[in-house]
C-alpha positions as a Markdown table, in Angstrom:
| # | Residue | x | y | z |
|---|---|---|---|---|
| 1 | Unk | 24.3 | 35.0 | 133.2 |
| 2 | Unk | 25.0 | 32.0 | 135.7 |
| 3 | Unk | 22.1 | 32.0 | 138.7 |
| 4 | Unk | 22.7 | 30.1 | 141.5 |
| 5 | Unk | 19.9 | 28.5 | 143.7 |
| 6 | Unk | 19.2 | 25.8 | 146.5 |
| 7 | Unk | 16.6 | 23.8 | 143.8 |
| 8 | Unk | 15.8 | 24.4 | 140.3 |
| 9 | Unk | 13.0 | 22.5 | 139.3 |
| 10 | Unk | 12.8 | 21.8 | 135.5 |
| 11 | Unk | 8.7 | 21.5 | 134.4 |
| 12 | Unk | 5.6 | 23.1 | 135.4 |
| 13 | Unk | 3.5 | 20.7 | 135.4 |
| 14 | Unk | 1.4 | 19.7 | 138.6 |
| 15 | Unk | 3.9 | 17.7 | 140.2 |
| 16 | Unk | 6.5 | 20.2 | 139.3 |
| 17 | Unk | 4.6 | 23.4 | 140.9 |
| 18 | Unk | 3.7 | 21.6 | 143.9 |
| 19 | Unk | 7.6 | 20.4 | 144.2 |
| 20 | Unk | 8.4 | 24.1 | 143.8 |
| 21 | Unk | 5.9 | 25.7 | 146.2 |
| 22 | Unk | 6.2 | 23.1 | 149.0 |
| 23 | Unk | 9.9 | 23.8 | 148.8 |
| 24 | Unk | 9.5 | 27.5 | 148.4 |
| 25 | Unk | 6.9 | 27.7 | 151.2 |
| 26 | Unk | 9.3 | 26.1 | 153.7 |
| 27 | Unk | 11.6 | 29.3 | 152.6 |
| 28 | Unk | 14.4 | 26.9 | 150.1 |
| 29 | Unk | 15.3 | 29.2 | 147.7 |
| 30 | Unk | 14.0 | 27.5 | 144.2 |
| 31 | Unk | 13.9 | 28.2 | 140.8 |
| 32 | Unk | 10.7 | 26.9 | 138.5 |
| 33 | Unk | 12.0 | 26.3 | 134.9 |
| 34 | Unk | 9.2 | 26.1 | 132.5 |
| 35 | Unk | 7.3 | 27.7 | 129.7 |
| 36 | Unk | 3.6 | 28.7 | 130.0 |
| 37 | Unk | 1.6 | 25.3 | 130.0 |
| 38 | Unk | -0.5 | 24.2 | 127.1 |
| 39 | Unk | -4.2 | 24.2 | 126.5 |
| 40 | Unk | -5.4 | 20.6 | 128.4 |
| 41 | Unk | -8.5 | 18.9 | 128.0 |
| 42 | Unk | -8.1 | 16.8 | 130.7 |
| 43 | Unk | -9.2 | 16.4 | 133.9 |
| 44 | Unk | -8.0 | 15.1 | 137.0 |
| 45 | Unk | -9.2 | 13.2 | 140.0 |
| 46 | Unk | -7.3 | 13.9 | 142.9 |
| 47 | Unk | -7.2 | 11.6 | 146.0 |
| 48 | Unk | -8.2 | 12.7 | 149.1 |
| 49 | Unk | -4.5 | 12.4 | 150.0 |
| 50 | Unk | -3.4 | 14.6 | 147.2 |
| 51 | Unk | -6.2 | 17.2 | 148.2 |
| 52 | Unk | -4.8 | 17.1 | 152.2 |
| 53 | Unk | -1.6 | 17.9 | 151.1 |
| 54 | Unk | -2.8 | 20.7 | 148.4 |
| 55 | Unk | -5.2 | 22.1 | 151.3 |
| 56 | Unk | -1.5 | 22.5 | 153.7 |
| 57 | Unk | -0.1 | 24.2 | 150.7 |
| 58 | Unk | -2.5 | 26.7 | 150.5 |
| 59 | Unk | -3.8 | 25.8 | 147.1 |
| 60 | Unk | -6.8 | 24.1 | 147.3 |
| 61 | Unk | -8.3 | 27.2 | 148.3 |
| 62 | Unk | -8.4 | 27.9 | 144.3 |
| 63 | Unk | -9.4 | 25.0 | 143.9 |
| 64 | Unk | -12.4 | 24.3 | 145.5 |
| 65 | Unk | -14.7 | 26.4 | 143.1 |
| 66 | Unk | -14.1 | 24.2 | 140.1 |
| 67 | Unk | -13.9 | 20.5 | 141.9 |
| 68 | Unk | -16.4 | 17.8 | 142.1 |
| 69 | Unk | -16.5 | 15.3 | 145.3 |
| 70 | Unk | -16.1 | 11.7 | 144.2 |
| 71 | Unk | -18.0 | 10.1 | 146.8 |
| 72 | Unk | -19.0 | 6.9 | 145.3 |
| 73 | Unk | -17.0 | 4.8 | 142.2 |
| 74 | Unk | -18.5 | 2.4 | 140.8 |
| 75 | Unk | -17.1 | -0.7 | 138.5 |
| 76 | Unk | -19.2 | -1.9 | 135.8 |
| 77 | Unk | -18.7 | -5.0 | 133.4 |
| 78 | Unk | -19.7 | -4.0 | 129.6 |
| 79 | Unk | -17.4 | -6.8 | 127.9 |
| 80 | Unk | -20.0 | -8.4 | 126.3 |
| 81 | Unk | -17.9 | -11.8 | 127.4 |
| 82 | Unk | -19.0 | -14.9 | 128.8 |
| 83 | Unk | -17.5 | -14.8 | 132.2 |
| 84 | Unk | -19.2 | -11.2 | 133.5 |
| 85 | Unk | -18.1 | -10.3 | 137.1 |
| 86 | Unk | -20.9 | -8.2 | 139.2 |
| 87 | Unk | -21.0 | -4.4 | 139.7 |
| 88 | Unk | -18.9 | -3.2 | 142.6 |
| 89 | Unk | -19.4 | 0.3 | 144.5 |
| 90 | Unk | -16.8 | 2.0 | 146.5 |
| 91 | Unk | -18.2 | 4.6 | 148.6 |
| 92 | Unk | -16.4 | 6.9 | 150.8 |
| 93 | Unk | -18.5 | 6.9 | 153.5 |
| 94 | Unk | -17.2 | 3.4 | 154.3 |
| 95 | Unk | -13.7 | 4.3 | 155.5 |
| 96 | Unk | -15.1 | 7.4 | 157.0 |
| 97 | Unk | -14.9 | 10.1 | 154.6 |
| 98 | Unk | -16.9 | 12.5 | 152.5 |
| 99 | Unk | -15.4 | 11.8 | 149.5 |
| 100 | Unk | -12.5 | 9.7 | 148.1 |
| 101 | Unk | -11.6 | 12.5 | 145.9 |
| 102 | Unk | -11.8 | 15.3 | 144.0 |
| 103 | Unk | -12.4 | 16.1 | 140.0 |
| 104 | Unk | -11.2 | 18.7 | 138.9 |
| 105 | Unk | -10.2 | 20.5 | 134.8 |
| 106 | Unk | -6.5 | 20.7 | 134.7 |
| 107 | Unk | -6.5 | 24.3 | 134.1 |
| 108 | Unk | -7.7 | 25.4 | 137.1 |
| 109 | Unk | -5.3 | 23.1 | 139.0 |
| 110 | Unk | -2.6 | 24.7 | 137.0 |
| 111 | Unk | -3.9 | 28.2 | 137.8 |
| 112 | Unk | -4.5 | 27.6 | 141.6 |
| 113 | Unk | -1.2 | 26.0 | 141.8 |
| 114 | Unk | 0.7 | 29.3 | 139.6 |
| 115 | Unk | -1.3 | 31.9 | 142.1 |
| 116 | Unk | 0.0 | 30.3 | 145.4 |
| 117 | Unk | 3.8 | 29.9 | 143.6 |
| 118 | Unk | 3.7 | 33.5 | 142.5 |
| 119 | Unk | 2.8 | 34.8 | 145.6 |
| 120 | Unk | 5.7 | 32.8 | 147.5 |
| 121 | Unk | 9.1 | 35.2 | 148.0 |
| 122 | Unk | 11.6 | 32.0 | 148.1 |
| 123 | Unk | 10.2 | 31.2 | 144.3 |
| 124 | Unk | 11.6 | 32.5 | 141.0 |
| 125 | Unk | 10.3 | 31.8 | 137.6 |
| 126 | Unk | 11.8 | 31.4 | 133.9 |
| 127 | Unk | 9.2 | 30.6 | 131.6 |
| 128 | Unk | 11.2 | 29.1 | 128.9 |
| 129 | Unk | 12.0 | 25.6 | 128.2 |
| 130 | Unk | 15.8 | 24.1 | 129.5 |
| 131 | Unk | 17.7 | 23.3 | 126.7 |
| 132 | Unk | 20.7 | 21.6 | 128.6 |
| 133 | Unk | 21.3 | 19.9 | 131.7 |
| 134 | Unk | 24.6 | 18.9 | 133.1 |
| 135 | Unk | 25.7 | 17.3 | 136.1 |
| 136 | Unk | 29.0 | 18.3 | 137.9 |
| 137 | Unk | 30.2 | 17.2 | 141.3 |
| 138 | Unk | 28.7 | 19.2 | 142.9 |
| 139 | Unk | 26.2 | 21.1 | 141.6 |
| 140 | Unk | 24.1 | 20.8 | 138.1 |
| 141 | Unk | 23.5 | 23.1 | 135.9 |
| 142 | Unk | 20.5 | 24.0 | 133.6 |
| 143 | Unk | 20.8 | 25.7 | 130.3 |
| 144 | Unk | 18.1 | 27.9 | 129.7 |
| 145 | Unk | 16.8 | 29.0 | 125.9 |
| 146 | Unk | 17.9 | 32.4 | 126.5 |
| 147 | Unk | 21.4 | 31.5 | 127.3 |
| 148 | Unk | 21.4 | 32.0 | 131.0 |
| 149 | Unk | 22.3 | 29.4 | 133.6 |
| 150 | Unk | 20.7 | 28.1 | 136.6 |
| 151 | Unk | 23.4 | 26.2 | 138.8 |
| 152 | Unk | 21.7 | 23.8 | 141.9 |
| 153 | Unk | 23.1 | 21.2 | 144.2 |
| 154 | Unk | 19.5 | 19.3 | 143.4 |
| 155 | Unk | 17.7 | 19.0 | 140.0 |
| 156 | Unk | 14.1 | 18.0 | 140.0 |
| 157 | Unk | 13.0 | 16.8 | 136.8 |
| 158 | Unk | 9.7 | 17.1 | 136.6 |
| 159 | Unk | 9.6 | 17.4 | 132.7 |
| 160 | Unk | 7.5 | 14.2 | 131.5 |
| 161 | Unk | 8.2 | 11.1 | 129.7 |
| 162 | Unk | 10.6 | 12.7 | 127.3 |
| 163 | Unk | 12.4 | 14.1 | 130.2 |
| 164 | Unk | 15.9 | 15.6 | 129.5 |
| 165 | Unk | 16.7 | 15.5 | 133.2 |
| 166 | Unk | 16.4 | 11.8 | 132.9 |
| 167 | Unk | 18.7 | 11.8 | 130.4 |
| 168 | Unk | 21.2 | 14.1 | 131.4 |
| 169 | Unk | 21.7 | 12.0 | 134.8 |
| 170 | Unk | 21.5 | 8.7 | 132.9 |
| 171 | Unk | 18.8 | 7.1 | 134.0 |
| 172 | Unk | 17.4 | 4.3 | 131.7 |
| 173 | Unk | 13.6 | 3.4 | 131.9 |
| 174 | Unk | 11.9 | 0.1 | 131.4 |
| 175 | Unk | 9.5 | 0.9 | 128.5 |
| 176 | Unk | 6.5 | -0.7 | 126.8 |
| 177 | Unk | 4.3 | 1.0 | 123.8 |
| 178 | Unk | 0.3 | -0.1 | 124.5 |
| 179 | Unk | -2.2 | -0.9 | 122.2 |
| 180 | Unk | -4.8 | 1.9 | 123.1 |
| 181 | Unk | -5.1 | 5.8 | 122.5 |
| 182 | Unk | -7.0 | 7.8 | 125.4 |
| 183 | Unk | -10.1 | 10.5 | 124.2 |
| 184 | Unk | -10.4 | 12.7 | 127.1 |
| 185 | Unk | -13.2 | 15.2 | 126.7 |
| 186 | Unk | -15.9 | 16.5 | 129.0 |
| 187 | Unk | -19.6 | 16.8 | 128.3 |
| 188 | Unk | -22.7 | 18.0 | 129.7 |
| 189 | Unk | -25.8 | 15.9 | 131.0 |
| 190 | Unk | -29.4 | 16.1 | 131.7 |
| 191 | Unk | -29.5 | 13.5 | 134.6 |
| 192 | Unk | -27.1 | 14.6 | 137.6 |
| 193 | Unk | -24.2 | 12.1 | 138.4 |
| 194 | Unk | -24.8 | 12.2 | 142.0 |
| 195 | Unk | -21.4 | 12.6 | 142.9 |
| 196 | Unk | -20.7 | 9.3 | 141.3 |
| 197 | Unk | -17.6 | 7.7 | 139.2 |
| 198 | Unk | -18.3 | 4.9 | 136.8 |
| 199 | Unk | -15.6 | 2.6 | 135.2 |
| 200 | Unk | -17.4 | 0.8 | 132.1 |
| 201 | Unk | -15.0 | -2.4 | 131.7 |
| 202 | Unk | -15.0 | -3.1 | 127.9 |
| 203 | Unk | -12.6 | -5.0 | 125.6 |
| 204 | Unk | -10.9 | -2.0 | 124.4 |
| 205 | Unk | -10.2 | -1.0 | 127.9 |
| 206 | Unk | -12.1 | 1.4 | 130.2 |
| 207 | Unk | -14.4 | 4.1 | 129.6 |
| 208 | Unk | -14.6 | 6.4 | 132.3 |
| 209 | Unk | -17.2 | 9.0 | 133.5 |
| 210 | Unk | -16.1 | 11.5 | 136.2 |
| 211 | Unk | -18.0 | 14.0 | 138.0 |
| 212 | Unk | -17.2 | 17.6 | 137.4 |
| 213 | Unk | -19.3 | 20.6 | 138.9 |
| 214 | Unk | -23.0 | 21.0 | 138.1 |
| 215 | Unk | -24.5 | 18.6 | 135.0 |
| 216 | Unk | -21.4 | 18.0 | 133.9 |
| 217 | Unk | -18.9 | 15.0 | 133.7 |
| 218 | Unk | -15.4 | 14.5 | 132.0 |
| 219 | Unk | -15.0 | 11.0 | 129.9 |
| 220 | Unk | -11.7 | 9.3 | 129.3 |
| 221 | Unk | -12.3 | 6.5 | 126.4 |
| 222 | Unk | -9.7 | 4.0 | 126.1 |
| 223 | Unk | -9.8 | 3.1 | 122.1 |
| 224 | Unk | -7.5 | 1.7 | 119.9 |
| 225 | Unk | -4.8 | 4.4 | 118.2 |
| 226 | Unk | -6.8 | 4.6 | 115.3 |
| 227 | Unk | -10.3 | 4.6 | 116.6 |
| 228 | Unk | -9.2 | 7.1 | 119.1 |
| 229 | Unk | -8.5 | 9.5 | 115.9 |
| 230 | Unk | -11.4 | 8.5 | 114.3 |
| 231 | Unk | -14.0 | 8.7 | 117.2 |
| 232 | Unk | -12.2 | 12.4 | 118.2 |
| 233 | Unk | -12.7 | 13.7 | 114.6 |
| 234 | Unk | -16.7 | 13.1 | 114.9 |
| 235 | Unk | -19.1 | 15.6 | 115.0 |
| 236 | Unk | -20.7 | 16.9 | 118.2 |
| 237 | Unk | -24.1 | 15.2 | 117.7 |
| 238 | Unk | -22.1 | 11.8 | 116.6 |
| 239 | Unk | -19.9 | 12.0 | 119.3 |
| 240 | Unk | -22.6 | 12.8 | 121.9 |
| 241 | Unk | -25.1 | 10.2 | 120.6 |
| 242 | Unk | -22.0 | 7.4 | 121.1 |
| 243 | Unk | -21.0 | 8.7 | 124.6 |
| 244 | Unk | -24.8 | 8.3 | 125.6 |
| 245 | Unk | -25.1 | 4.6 | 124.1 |
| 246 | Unk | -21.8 | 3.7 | 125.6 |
| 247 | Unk | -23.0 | 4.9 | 129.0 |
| 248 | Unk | -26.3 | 3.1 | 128.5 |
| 249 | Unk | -28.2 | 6.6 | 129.6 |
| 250 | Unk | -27.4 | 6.4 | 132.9 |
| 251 | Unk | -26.7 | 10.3 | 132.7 |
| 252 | Unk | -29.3 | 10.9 | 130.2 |
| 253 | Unk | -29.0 | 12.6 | 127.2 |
| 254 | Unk | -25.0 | 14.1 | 126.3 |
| 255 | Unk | -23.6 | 16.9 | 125.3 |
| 256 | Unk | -20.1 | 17.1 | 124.3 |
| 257 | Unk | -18.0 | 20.2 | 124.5 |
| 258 | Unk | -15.5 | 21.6 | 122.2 |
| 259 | Unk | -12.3 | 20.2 | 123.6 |
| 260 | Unk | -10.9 | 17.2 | 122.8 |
| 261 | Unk | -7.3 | 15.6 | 123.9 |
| 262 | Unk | -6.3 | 12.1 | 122.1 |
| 263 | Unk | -2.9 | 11.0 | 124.4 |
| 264 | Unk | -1.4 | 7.5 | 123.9 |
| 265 | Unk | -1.1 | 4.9 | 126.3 |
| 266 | Unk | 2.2 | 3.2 | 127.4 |
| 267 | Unk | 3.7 | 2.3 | 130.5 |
| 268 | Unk | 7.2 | 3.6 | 131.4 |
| 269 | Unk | 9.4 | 3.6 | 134.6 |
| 270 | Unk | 12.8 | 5.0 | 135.2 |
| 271 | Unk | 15.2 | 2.0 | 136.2 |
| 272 | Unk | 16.3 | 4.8 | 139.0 |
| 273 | Unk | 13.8 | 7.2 | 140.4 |
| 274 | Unk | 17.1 | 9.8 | 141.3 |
| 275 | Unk | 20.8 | 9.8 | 140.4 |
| 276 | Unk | 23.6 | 11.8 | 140.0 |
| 277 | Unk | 21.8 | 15.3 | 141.1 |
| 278 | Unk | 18.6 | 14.8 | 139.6 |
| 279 | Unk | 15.5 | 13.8 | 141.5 |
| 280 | Unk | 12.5 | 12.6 | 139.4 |
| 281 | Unk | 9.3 | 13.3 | 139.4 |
| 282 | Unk | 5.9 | 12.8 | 137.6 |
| 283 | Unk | 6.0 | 11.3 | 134.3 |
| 284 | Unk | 9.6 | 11.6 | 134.1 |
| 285 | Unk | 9.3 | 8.8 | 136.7 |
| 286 | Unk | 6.6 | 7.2 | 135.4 |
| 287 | Unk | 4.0 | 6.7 | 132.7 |
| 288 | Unk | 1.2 | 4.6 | 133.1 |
| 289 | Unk | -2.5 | 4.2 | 132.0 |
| 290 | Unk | -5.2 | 6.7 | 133.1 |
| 291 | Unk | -6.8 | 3.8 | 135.5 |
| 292 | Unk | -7.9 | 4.8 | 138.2 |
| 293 | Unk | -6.7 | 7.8 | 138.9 |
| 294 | Unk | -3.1 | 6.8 | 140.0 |
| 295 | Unk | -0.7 | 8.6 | 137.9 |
| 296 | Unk | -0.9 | 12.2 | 138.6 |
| 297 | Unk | -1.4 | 10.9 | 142.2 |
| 298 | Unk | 1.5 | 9.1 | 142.2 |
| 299 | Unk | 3.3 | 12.6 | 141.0 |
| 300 | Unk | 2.0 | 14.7 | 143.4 |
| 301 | Unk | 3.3 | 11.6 | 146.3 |
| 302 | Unk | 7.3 | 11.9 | 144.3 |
| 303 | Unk | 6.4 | 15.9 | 145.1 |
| 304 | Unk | 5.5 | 15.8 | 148.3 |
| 305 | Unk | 8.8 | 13.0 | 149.3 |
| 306 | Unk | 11.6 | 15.1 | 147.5 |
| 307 | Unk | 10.4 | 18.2 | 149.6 |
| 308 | Unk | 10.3 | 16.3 | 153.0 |
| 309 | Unk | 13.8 | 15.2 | 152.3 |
| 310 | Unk | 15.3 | 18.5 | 151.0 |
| 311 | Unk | 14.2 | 20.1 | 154.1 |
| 312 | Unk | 15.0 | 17.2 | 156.6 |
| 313 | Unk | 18.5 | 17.9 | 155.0 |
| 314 | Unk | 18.9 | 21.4 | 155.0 |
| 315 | Unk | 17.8 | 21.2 | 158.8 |
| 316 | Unk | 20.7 | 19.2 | 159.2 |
| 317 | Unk | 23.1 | 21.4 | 157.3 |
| 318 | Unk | 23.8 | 18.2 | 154.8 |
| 319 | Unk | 24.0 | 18.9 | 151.2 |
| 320 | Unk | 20.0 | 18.2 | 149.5 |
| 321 | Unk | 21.5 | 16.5 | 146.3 |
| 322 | Unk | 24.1 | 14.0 | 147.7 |
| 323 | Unk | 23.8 | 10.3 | 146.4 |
| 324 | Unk | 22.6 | 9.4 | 150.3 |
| 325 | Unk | 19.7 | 11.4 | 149.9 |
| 326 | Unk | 18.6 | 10.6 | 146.3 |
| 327 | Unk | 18.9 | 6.7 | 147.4 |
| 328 | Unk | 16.4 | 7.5 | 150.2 |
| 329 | Unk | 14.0 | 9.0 | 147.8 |
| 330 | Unk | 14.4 | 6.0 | 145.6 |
| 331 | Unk | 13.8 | 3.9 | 148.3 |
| 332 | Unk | 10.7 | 5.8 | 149.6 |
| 333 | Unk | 9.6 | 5.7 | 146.4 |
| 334 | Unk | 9.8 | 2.4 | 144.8 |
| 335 | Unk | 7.6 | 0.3 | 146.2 |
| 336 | Unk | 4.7 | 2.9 | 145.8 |
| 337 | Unk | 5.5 | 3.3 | 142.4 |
| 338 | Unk | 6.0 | -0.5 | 141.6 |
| 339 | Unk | 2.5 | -1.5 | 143.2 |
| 340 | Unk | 0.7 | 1.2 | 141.0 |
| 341 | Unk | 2.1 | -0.1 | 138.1 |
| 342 | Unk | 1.7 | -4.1 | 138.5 |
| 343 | Unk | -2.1 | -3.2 | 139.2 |
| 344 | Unk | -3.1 | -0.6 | 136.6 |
| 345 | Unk | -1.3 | -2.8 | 134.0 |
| 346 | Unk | -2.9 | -6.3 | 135.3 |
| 347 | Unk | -6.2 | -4.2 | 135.3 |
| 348 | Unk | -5.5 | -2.8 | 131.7 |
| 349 | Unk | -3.9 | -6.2 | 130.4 |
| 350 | Unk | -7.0 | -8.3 | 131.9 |
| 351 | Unk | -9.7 | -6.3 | 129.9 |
| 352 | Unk | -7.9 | -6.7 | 126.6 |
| 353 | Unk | -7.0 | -10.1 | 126.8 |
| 354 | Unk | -9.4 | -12.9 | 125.3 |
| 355 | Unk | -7.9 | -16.1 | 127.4 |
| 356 | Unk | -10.7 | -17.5 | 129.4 |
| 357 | Unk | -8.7 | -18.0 | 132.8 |
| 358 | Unk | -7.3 | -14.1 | 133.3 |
| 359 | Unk | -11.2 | -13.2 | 132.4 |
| 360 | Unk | -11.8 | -15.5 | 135.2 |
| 361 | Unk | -8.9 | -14.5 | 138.1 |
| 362 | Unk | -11.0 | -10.9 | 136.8 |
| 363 | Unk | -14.1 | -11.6 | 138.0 |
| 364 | Unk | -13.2 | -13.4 | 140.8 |
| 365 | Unk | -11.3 | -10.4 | 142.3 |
| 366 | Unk | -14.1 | -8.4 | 141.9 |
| 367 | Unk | -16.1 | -10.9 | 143.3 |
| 368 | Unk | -14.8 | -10.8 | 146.2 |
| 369 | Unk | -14.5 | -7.0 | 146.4 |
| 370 | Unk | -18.2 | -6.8 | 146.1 |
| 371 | Unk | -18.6 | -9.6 | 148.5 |
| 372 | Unk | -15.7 | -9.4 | 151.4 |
| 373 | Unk | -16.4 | -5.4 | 153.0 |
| 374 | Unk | -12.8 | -5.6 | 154.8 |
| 375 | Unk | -11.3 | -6.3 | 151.4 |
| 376 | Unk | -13.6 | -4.1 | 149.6 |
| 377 | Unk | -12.3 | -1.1 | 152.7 |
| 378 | Unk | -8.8 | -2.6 | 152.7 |
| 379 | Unk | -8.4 | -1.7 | 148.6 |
| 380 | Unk | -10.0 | 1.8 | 149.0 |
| 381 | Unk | -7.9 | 3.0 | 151.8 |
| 382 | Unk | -4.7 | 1.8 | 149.7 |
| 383 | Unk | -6.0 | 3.5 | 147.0 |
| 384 | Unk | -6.5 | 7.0 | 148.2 |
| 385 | Unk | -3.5 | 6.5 | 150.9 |
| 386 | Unk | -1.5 | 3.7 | 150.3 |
| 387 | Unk | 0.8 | 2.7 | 153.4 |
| 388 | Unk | 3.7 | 2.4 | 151.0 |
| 389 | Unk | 3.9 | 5.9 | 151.1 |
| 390 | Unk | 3.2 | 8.5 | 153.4 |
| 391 | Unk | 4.4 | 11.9 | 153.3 |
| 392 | Unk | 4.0 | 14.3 | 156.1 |
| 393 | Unk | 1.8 | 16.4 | 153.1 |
| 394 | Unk | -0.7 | 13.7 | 152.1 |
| 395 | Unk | -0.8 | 13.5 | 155.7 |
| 396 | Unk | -2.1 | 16.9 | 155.9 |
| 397 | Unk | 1.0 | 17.7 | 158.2 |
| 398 | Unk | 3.3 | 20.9 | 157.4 |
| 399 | Unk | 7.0 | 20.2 | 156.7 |
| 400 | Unk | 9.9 | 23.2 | 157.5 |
């Protein structure tokens, strides 16, 4: 059976279901090509960009429940090194808002973000993996498991680092392995976090407490590959104990809970972000370090620009997978994406590194963040809206 539609969208994945129901809520006929997602222990903290632009979609509705406002984050030096920069503290209220962000379990951003696509008429599911793409002249075409085939003028692959749309349009990425494994649990508290992220730089990389609802926070523990296994095979009363002395009790005593995700780290960018039909998004764009809080962020920004363009184009009758339009997207795109990566992987690189004078240019630039308030509001504002991009979504605005 051969299905034809205006987008098929390959992964169902955050940045995939909100490419799918910001097209289908603009009334483009889509297809959403994915199988059920998997159990995730992780959480995420999404920008108050990302949250404007799920609020327009009628998502965060769902959301709102099971999220915890990041209203201040803090930066804390635990290095144990000679050159130790001071304690930095973002808070919200200094650019005017009530909180940077949200926190939020990735199943119930999953689930509010399947309600609103199930209840959208333009949207039709498969929940089965694709097992072939190819790219024609005009059109593309996705295999399905079950032998039928969706046929689109525009592929979004949204289908992570191992991405076959990627592949299928030939698109090469620039590819490093790290040195570091991330534990991502989350764990109850006795003292309450007070709305409050804090970044523990050490010399394995960043250890990261993030407010969820209630006495609860969710930890992501940047270890080496095999520490990572070791620490995540624990038991609860080990693991808590360790979690609490890493902290330094500033959350009082811990509690883990049962799930546990180990992920390695690497950073990875496609060479092209869209070619040849295919439009990516995600981590089939990108891979990088969970520092903060860019990378789903930066998905859900790739989301939000490949819908703006596929509906400026179908306004103008033009076809929404010529080469004109996927250049524009990789042009609105790049320099986001490249800025993300130089500074999560300077970040990462400067914590693991032992040479006195990049510990140094460290402290120095956080130095100055504590010290210099229109740097210090300059960063956070980039951060949580970066003028590289700006999508009518994380704008808050409706596109049609």
């Amino acid at each position: 059976m051969i299905r034809t539609t205006r987008v098929a969208v390959v992964g169902g994945g955050p940045a995939g279901l909100t490419a799918a129901v910001a097209l289908a809520a603009a009334g483009v006929e889509t297809v959403l090509i994915a199988p059920p997602a998997p159990t995730d222990a992780r959480t995420t903290a999404l920008l108050a960009s990302s949250v404007a632009a799920l609020e327009t979609l009628g998502v965060w509705d769902g959301c709102r429940a099971h999220a915890a406002p990041l209203r201040r984050l803090r930066l804390a030096d635990d290095t144990g090194r000679l050159l130790r920069p001071p304690e930095v503290t973002f808070d919200a209220g200094e650019i005017g808002l009530d909180a940077c962000g949200y926190n939020i379990a990735n199943r119930h951003l999953l689930a509010a973000l399947e309600a609103r696509a199930a209840a959208l008429p333009a949207l039709r599911r498969r929940w089965e993996p694709a097992a072939a793409v190819t790219i024609g002249d005009t059109d593309a075409a996705v295999a399905l498991a079950s032998g039928e085939k969706v046929v689109a003028p525009l592929v979004i692959g949204a289908d992570g680092r191992n991405s076959l749309c990627r592949r299928a349009a030939g698109i090469a990425t620039d590819r490093r392995a790290g040195a570091q494994t991330a534990l991502a649990l989350s764990f109850a508290h006795s003292r309450p976090h007070r709305d409050t992220s804090t970044e523990f730089h050490t010399a394995d990389g960043p250890f990261t407490t993030v407010p969820l609802p209630g006495g609860r926070s969710s930890l992501v523990w940047m270890l080496g590959p095999g520490m990572a296994k070791r620490v995540a095979a624990w038991d609860d009363a080990a693991l808590s104990a360790e979690i609490e002395r890493r902290m330094h009790s500033i959350l009082g005593k811990t509690e883990v809970e049962p799930e546990r995700g180990v992920f390695p780290v690497a950073m990875e960018t496609a060479q092209r972000l869209a070619a040849n039909r295919v439009a990516l998004i995600g981590e089939a764009a990108h891979v990088m370090p969970p520092i903060g809080a860019q990378g789903l962020n930066l998905g859900l920004r790739d989301a939000a620009q490949i819908a703006e363009l596929v509906l400026a184009a179908r306004r103008a009758g033009e076809d929404v997978g010529a080469e004109g339009l996927l250049a524009r997207y990789d042009a609105l795109r790049r320099p986001d994406v490249t800025t993300r990566r130089l500074a999560v992987d300077w970040l990462n690189r400067s914590l693991l590194s032992d040479f006195l004078p990049v510990q140094a240019a460290r402290g120095l630039g956080l130095f100055a963040l504590q010290r210099i308030g229109p740097l210090r509001r300059l960063v956070m504002r980039e951060g949580i809206a970066p003028s590289a991009s700006k999508p009518a979504l994380m704008r808050g605005e409706a596109v049609h």
